[in-house]
C-alpha positions in Angstrom: -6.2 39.2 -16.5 -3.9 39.2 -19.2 -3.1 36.2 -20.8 1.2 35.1 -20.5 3.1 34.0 -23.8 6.3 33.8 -25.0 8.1 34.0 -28.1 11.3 31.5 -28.7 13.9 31.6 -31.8 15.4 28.4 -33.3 17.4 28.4 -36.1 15.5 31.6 -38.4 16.2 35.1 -39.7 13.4 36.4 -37.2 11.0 36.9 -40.5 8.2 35.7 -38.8 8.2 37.8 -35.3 8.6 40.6 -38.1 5.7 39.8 -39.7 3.9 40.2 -36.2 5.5 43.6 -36.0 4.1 44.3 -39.3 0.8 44.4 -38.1 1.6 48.0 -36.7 -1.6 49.5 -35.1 -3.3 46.3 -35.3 -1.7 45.2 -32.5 -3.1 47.4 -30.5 -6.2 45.0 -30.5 -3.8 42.0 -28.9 -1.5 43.5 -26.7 -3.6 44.4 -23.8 -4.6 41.1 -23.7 -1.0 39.8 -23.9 1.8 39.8 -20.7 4.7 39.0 -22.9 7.0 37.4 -21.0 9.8 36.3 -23.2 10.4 37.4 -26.3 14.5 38.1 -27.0 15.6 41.1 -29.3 12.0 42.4 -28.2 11.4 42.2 -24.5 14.4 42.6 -22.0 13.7 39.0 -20.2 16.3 36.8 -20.1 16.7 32.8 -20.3 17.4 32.3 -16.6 13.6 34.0 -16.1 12.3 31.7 -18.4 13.7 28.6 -16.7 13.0 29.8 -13.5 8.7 30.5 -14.4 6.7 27.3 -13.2 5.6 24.7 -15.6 2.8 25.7 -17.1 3.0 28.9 -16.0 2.8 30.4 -19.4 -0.1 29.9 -21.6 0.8 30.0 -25.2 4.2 29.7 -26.7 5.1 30.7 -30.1 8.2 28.1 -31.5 10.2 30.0 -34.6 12.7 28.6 -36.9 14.1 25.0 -37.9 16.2 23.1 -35.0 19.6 22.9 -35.9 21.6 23.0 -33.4 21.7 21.4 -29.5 20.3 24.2 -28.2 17.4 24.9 -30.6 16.0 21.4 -29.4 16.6 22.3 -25.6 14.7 25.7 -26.2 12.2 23.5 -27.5 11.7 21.4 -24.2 11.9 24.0 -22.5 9.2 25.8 -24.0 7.0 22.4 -24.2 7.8 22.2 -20.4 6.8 26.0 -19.5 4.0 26.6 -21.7 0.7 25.3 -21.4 0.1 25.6 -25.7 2.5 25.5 -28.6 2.2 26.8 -32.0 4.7 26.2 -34.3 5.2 29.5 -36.2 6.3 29.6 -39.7 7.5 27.0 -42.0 11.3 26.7 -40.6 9.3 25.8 -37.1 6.2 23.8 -39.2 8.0 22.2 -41.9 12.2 22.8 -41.6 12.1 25.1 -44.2 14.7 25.7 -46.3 16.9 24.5 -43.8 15.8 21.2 -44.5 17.8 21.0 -47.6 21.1 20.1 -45.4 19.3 16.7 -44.3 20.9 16.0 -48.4 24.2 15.6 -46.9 25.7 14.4 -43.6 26.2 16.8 -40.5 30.3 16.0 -41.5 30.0 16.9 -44.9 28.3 20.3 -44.1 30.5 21.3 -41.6 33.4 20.6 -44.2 32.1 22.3 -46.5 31.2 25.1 -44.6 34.6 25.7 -42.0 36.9 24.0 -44.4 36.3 24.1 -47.8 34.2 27.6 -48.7 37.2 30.0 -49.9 35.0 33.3 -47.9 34.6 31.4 -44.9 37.2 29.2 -44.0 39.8 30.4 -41.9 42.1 27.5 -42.5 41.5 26.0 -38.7 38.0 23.6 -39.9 35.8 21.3 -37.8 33.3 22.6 -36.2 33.5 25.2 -34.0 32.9 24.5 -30.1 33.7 27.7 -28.4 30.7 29.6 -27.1 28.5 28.2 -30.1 26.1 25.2 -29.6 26.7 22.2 -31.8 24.6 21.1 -34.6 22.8 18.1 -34.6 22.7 15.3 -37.3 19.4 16.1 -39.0 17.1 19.4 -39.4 13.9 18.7 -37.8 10.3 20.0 -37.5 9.7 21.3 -34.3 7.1 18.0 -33.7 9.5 15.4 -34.5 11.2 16.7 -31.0 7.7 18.3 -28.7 4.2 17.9 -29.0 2.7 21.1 -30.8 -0.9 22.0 -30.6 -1.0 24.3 -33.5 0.9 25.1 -36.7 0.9 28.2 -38.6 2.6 28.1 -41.6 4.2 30.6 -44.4 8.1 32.2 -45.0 6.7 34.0 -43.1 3.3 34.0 -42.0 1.2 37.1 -43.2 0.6 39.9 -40.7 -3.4 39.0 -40.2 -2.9 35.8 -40.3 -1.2 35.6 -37.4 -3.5 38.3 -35.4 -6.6 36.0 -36.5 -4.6 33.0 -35.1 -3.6 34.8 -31.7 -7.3 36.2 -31.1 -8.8 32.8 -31.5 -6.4 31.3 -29.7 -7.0 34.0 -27.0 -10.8 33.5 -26.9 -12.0 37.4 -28.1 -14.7 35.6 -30.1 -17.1 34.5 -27.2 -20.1 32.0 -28.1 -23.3 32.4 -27.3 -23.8 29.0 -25.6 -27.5 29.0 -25.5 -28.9 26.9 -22.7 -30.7 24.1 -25.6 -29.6 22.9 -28.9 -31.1 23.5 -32.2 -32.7 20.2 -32.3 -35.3 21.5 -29.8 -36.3 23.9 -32.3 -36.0 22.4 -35.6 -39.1 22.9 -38.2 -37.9 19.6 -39.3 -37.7 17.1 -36.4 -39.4 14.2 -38.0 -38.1 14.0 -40.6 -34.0 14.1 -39.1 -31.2 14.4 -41.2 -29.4 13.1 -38.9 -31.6 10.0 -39.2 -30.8 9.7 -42.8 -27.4 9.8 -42.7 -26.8 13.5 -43.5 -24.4 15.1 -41.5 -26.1 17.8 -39.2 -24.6 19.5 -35.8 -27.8 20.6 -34.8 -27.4 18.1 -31.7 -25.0 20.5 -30.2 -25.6 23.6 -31.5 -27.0 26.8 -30.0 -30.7 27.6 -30.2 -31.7 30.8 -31.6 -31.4 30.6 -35.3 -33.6 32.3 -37.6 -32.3 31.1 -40.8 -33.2 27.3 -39.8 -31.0 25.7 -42.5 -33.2 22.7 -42.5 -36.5 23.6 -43.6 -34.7 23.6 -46.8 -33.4 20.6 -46.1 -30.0 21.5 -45.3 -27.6 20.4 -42.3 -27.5 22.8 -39.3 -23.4 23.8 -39.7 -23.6 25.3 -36.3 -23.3 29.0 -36.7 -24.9 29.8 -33.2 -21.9 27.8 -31.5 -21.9 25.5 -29.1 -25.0 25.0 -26.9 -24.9 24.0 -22.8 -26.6 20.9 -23.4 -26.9 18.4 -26.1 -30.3 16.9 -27.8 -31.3 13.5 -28.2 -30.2 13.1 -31.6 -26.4 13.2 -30.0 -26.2 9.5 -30.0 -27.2 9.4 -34.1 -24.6 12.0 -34.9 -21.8 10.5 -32.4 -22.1 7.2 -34.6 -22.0 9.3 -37.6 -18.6 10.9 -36.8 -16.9 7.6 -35.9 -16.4 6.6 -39.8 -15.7 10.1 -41.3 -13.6 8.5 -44.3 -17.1 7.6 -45.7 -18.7 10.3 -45.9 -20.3 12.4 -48.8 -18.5 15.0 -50.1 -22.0 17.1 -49.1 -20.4 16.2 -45.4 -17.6 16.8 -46.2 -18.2 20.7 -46.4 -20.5 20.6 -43.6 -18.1 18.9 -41.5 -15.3 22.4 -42.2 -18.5 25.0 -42.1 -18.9 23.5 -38.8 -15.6 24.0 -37.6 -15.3 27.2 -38.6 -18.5 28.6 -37.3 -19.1 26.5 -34.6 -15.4 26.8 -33.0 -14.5 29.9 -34.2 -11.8 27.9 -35.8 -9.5 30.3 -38.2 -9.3 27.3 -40.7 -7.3 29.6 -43.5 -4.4 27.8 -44.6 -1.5 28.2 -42.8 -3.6 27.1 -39.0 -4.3 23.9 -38.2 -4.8 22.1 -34.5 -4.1 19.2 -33.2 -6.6 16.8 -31.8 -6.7 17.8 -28.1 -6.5 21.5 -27.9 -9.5 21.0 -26.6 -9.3 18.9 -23.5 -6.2 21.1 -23.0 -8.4 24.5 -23.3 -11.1 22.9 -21.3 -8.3 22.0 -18.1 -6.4 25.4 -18.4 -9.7 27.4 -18.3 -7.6 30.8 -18.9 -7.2 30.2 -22.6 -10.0 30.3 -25.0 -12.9 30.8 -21.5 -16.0 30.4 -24.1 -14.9 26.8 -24.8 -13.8 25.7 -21.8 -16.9 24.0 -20.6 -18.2 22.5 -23.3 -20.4 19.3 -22.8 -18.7 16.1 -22.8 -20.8 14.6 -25.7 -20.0 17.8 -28.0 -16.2 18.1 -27.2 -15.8 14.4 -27.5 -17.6 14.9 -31.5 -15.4 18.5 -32.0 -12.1 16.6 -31.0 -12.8 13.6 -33.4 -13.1 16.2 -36.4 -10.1 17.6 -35.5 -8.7 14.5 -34.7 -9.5 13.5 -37.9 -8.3 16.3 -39.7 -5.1 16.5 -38.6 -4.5 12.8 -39.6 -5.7 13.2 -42.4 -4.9 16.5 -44.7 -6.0 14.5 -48.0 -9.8 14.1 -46.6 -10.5 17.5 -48.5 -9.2 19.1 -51.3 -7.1 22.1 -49.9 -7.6 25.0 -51.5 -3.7 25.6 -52.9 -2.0 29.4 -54.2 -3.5 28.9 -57.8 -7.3 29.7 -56.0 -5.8 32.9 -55.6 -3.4 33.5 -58.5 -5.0 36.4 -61.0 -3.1 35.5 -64.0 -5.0 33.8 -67.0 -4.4 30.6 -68.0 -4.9 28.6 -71.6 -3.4 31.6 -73.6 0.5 30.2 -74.0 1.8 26.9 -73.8 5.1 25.7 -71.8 7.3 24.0 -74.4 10.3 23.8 -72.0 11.1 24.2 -68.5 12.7 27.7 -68.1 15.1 28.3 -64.9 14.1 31.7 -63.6 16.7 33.8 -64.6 15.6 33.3 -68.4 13.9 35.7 -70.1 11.3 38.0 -68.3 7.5 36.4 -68.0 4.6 39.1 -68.4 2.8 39.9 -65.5 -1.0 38.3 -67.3 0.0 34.9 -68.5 0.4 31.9 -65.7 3.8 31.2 -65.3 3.1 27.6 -65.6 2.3 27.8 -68.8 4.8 30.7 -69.6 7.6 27.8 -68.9 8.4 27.9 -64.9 7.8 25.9 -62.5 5.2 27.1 -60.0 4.6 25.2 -56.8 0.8 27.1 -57.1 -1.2 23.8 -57.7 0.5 21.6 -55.0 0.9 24.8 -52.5 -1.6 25.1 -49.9 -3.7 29.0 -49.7 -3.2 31.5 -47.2 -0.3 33.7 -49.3 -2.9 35.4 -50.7 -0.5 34.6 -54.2 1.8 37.4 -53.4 4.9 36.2 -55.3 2.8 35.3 -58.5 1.6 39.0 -57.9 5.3 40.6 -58.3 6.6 38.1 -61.0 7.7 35.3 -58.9 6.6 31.8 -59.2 5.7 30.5 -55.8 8.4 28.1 -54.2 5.8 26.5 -51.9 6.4 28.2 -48.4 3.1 27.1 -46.8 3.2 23.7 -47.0 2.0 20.7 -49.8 -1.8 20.0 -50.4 -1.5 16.1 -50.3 2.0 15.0 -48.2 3.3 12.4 -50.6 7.1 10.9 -50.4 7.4 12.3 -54.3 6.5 15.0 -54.8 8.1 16.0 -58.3 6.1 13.3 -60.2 3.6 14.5 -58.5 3.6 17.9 -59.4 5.1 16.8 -62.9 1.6 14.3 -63.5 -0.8 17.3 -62.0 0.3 20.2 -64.6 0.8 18.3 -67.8 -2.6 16.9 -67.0 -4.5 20.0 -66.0 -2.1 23.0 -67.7 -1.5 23.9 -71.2 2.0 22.1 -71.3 3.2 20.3 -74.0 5.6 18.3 -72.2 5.3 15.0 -71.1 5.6 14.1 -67.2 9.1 12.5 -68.0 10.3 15.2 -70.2 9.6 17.9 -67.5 11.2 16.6 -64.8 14.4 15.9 -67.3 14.6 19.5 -67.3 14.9 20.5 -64.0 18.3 20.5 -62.7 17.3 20.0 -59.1 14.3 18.1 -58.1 14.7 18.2 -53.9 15.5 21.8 -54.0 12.6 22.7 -56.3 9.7 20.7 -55.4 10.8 20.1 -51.9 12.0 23.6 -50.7 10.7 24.1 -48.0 9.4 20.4 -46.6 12.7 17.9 -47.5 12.8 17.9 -43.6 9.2 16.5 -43.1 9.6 13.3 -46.1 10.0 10.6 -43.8 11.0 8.4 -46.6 13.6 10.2 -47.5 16.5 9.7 -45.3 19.5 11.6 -46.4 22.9 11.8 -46.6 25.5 10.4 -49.2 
C-alpha cells in the first residue's frame, strides 16, 4: 500500500520542491511508493481536501519555507494536525532562512518600508495590505518554534539525493534483518565484555550473523546487522552506559554515530537529523518505516536516548562543516584584508579565506558537497552552523585567524565587515534566541 504525504509552501520561492523535481528519473524509485495527496502547483488537490482528510490520516508531511504570514502558521497546524510525521524541508522551514533577516526590524517598520517608502513599490496608499492577502506576523519563525517536527533537512535548497535518501529511509525501503538473537550470543569475546569495561558496544541488541566479529580485535560491535528480536544479557551494562553520554570517550563517541547509521539505517549526512521520538511514533503508526516498528522495548528505549541525545546536543561531536569538502588549497596566500565580494576576481585553487573573503566553510555544517566554493562563490552558510552559539561572528572571526593563514587579528576582521547579522547569520538570525530584534 502506498504510503500518503503531502507537500505544504510557507513563505519560499518553491527551490526546494524543485530540487525534488531535479531528481528526474530517480524518482521513479519513490513514487510508486508515494500517494501524493497535496502538493499545490504539482498535484490538483485543493486546501478544502486537505482539511477535510482525518487526523493522522497522512503519514509524512514535508513543511517548506519560513512562516511569515498568519497563514503560513495555520498551514503549519494544520499539517501537524493531519500528518502523522513532519520534516521540516530546507533552511527557510529549518532555520528561517534569509527571511530571518526582517526579525532586525519591527513588523511596522518593514511594512513602511516596503508599501510606503520603496520608490518601485509604493503606490502611495501604504500600510499593509488586507485585501485577499494574509497578514504578516511580528517575527519570522522556524517551523518548530510554532509545531513539533520530527525531522529537519536542511540546505537553500536541499540537494536532489539528499532528499531521495531522506524519503527512502523515512519510507522503510531499507529492511533489517532482525535476526531472532543478538550478537552477544555469538561473540568470540564474551568474557572478556567490552561492555564490562566501559567501552561502548551495541552488540546487546544487535543482529546475529556477523562474520567480521569486530571484537576479536577488540573493537565495539557498531551494529551493522541491525536490530535483533531480542536483547542479550549485557542490555542492562550498556542501558547504564547510555544514561551519561556527555562522558564518554571520543572512541564512543564514533561508535555511538557508526551505530546509528548502520544499525537504523539513519541517513546521518548533514542536512537530516531526527528528533527524539520518531521512534515511538514509527513503532505506533506501523505503516511508516515497518522494519522498525517492533523493536524491543530495551533497544528502542537505548536508540531513542542517542537520538535524544543528539538532538540536544549538536556540540557532542565535531560536525563535519563545507571545508571537509572544499578542493581548494590552503597555506599558499594570506588574507591581509577582508574583501567584499564584488572586489577583484579570486582564482579558482586558492581558499577564499585566505584569498580575503569571508567563507562561512568552517562554521557551515556538510552536505553541500562545497558546490558554491566549486563555481567561485564563498559559501553563505545555507545548511546550518556546526556549534549554535548567540555570536557567531567572533566566533567565526577567533576560528579562522587561529586556524587559516590570516594576518588579521580577530578584532580587525570583524572591523571590516560592514554587516555582521547579514554575513555570519544569513541564514539562522531567526533561530538566535538571544537575539531579540527590532529597533
Amino acid at each position: 500500500m502506498a504510503v500518503k504525504v503531502a507537500f505544504m509552501q510557507g513563505s519560499d520561492c518553491w527551490g526546494c520542491h524543485q530540487s525534488l523535481l531535479n531528481v528526474h528519473l530517480g524518482l521513479l524509485d519513490v513514487l510508486p511508493a508515494l500517494e501524493i495527496v497535496y502538493w499545490p502547483a504539482v498535484v490538483d488537490f485543493k486546501h478544502d481536501s486537505l482539511k477535510a482528510r482525518a487526523d493522522g490520516e497522512i503519514v509524512v508531511g514535508f513543511c517548506e519555507g519560513s512562516l511569515r504570514t498568519k497563514e503560513d502558521i495555520e498551514n503549519a497546524k494544520l499539517m501537524r494536525q493531519k500528518c502523522q510525521l513532519i520534516i521540516s524541508f530546507g533552511s527557510c522551514s529549518c532555520y528561517g532562512n534569509v527571511h530571518g533577516l526582517a526579525n532586525q526590524w519591527s513588523k511596522e517598520n518593514l511594512v513602511k518600508r516596503k508599501f510606503s517608502d520603496v520608490e518601485s513599490i509604493a503606490d502611495g496608499s501604504g500600510g499593509e495590505p488586507t485585501v485577499h492577502v494574509p497578514g504578516f506576523v511580528d517575527k519570522i519563525l522556524p517551523l518548530d518554534d510554532v509545531i513539533k517536527v520530527d525531522a529537519y533537512m536542511s540546505g537553500c535548497p536541499p540537494r536532489p539525493e539528499q532528499i531521495v535518501s531522506s524519503v527512502l529511509f523515512l519510507l522503510g525501503q531499507k529492511p533489517q534483518p532482525m535476526a531472532d538473537l543478538a550478537y552477544c550470543n555469538d561473540c568470540p569475546i564474551k568474557d572478556n565484555c567490552l561492555l564490562d569495561r566501559g567501552i561502548l558496544c551495541f552488540g546487546p541488541i544487535t543482529s546475529i550473523g556477523c562474520s567480521l566479529k569486530c571484537t576479536s580485535e577488540d573493537k565495539p560491535c557498531v551494529g551493522c546487522y541491525g536490530p535483533a528480536k531480542t536483547v542479550a544479557s549485557q542490555i542492562s551494562v550498556l542501558d547504564n552506559l547510555t544514561n551519561n553520554l556527555g562522558s564518554i570517550s571520543s572512541g564512543d563517541r564514533k561508535s555511538l554515530y557508526e551505530a546509528l547509521a548502520l544499525f537504523l539505517n539513519l541517513p546521518l549526512m548533514a542536512g537530516f537529523d531526527l528528533s527524539a521520538d520518531i521512534l515511538k511514533q514509527i513503532k505506533t503508526k506501523g505503516e511508516v518505516l515497518t522494519p522498525l516498528a517492533n523493536l524491543p522495548p530495551d533497544t528502542e528505549k537505548i536508540a531513542s536516548k542517542l537520538l535524544g541525545y543528539i538532538k540536544d546536543h549538536p556540540e557532542f561531536h565535531e560536525i563535519s562543516n563545507v571545508c571537509d569538502t572544499c578542493p581548494r588549497i590552503r597555506g599558499r596566500v594570506k588574507m591581509t584584508e577582508v574583501k567584499r565580494d564584488y572586489q577583484g576576481l579570486p582564482n579558482m585553487d586558492d581558499c577564499l579565506i585566505e584569498q580575503g573573503y569571508i567563507c562561512m566553510g568552517p562554521v557551515t555544517r556538510a552536505g553541500c558537497g562545497g558546490l558554491c566554493m566549486r563555481v567561485n562563490a564563498p559559501c553563505t552558510g545555507c545548511y546550518g552552523q556546526t556549534e549554535w552559539v548567540a555570536d557567531q561572528a567572533s566566533r567565526y572571526a577567533e576560528l579562522v585567524t587561529k586556524s587559516f593563514n590570516v594576518g588579521l587579528s580577530k578584532d580587525e576582521l570583524l572591523s571590516q565587515v560592514k554587516d555582521k547579522r547579514g554575513t555570519f547569520e544569513k541564514f539562522t538570525l531567526a533561530m538566535n534566541k538571544s537575539y531579540q530584534g527590532g529597533e
